[in-house]
C-alpha positions in Angstrom: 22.7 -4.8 -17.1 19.8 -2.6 -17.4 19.0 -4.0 -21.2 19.7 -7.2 -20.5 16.6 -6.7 -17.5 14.0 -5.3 -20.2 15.6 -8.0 -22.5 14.4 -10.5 -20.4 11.3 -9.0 -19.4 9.9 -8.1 -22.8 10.6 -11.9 -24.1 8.8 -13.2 -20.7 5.7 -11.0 -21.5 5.8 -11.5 -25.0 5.7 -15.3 -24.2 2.1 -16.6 -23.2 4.0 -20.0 -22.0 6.3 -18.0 -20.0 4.1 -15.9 -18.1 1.7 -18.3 -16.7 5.1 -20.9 -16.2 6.3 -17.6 -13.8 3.4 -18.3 -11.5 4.3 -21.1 -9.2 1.2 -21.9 -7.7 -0.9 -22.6 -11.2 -0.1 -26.2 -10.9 -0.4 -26.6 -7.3 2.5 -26.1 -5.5 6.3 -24.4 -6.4 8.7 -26.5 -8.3 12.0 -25.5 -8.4 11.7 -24.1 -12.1 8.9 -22.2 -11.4 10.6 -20.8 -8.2 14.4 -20.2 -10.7 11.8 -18.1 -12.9 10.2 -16.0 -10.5 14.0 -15.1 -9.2 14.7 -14.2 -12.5 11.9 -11.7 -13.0 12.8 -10.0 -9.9 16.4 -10.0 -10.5 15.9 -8.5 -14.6 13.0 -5.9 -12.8 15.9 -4.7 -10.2 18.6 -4.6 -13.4 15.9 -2.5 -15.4 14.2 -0.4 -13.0 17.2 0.0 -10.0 20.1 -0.2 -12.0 19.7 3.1 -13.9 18.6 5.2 -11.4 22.3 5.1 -9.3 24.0 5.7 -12.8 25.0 8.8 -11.6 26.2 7.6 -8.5 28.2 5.0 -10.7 29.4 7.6 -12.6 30.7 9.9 -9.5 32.5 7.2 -8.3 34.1 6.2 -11.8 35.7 9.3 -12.1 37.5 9.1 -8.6 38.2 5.3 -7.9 38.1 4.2 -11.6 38.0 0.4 -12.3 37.1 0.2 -8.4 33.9 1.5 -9.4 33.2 -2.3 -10.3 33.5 -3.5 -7.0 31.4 -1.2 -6.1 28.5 -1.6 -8.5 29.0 -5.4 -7.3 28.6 -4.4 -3.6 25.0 -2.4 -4.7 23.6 -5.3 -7.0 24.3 -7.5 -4.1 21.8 -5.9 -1.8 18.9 -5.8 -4.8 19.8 -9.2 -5.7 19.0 -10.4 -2.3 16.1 -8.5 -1.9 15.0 -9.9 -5.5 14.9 -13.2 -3.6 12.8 -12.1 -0.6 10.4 -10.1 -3.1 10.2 -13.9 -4.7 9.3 -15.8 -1.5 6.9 -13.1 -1.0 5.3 -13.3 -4.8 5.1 -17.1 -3.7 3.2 -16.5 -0.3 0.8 -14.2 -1.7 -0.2 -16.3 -4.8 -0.5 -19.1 -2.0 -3.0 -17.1 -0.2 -4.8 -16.1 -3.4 -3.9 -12.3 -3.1 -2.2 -13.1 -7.0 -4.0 -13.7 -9.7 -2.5 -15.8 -12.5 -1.7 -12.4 -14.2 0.0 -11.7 -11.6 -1.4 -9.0 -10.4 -3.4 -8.5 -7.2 -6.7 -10.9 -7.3 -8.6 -7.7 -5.4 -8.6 -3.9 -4.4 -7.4 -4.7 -0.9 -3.4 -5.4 -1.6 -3.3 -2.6 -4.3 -4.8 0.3 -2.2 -2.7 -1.0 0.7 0.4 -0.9 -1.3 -0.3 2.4 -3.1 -1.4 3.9 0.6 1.4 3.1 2.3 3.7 3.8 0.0 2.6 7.1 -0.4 2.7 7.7 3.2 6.4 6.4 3.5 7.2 9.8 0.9 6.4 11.8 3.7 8.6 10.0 6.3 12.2 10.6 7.5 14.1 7.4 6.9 12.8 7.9 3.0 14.4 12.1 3.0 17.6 10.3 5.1 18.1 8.2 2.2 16.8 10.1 -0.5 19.9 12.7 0.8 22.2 9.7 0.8 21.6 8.7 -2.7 22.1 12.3 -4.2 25.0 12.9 -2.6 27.3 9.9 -3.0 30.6 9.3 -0.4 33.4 9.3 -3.0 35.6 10.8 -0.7 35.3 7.6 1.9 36.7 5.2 -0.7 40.8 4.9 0.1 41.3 2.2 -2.6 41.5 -1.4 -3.1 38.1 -3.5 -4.2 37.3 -3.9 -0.7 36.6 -0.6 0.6 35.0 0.2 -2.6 32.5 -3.2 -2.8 31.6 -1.7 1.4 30.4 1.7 0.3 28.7 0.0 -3.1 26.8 -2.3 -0.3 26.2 1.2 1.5 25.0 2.8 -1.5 22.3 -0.1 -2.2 21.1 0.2 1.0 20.4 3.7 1.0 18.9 3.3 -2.6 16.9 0.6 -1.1 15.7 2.4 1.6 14.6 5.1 -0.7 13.0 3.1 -3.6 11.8 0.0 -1.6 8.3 1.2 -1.4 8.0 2.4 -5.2 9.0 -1.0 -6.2 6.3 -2.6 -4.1 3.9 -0.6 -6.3 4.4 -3.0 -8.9 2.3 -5.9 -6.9 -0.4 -3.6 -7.1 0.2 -2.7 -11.0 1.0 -6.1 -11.8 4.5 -7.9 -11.6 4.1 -8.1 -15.2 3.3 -4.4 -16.0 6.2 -3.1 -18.6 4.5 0.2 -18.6 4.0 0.7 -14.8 8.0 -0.4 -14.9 9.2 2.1 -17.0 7.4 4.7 -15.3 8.0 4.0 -12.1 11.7 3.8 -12.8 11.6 6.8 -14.5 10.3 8.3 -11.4 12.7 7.0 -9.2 15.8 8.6 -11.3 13.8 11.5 -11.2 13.5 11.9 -7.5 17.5 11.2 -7.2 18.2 13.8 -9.6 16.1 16.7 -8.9 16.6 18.6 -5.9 14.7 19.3 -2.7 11.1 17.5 -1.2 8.8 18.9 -3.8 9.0 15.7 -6.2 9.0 13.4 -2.9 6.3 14.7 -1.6 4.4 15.3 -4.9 4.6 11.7 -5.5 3.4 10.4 -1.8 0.1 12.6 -2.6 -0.6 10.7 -5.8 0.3 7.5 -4.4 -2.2 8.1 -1.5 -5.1 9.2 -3.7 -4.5 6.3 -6.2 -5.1 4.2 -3.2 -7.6 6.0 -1.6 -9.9 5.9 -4.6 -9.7 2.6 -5.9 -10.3 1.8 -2.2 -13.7 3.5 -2.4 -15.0 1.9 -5.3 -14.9 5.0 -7.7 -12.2 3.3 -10.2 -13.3 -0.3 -11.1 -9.8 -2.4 -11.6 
């Protein structure tokens, strides 16, 4: 799933015609091509990025609840998949207000110190530690068997991953939706968090993030 995400987004970048197609407001309004396309950037950016950070959850589950493990990797790419599609409406309302540019990324230093502010700041805070702890330490002992009860925790287990990476994957409208480099690492960072131990990392990250913000907010780096 994961190579079949960078698949997809190396051919989309590597295609001019693509790219600017993946902007639904170049022409005017969002046709429903245009709007398929920008689904399935977010949905191969949550199968490249997301996707291989729970592999070790996967994994712990695998060796308990075996082919359930399926159903439950179905019940966590059901949570990213929908938020793929609210992460597209909200690509759409920002190119509509101009925040976009046909790059896709941010048309100004507003959205991308906001995002890299706030996302710093949500490092520090207790829902991201609740699920942090969550994601490190999966439940394999709740699963009693059957594809239902192992699709439930999978939907639990995307949640919690959600909670904990949602605000790292916002980064990427202020790196640029299109910004393989900013994916990798960022994923990369993500796994790292879930498989090292204690705050230090967390909170290591929130300080970049809030500096990054804080000086391309003041003019010192020009964008």
């Amino acid at each position: 799933m994961a190579a079949i995400g960078w698949l997809w987004l190396a051919a989309a970048a590597w295609d001019g015609e693509l790219s600017k197609t993946l902007m639904p407001a170049m022409e005017g309004g969002l046709s429903f091509g245009s709007g398929a396309l920008v689904l399935a950037m977010w949905v191969a950016m949550v199968f490249a990025m997301m996707v291989p950070t729970a592999a070790p959850t996967f994994r712990a589950y695998a060796d308990n609840v075996g082919m359930g493990s399926i159903a439950l990797i179905a019940g966590y790419t059901t949570v990213w998949l929908v938020i793929s599609l609210l992460a597209s409406a909200v690509q759409v309302w920002l190119v509509h207000l101009g925040a976009l540019a046909p790059h896709m990324a941010p048309a100004g230093v507003a959205l991308s110190a906001s995002i890299l502010i706030a996302a710093g700041i949500y490092q520090f805070t207790p829902l991201k530690w609740a699920c942090l702890v969550r994601c490190r330490n999966p439940r394999v002992a709740y699963i009693e068997g059957g594809a239902g009860p192992a699709f439930r925790i999978g939907v639990e287990e995307g949640l919690a991953c959600l909670g904990c990476c949602w605000a790292m994957m916002a980064v990427m409208f202020a790196a640029g939706l299109m910004n393989l480099a900013a994916m990798a690492l960022l994923g990369v960072l993500m796994g790292l968090e879930k498989l090292l131990s204690g705050v230090k990392t967390t909170y290591f990250l929130g300080v970049l993030l809030i500096l990054a913000g804080v000086i391309l907010a003041s003019g010192l780096v020009i964008r």
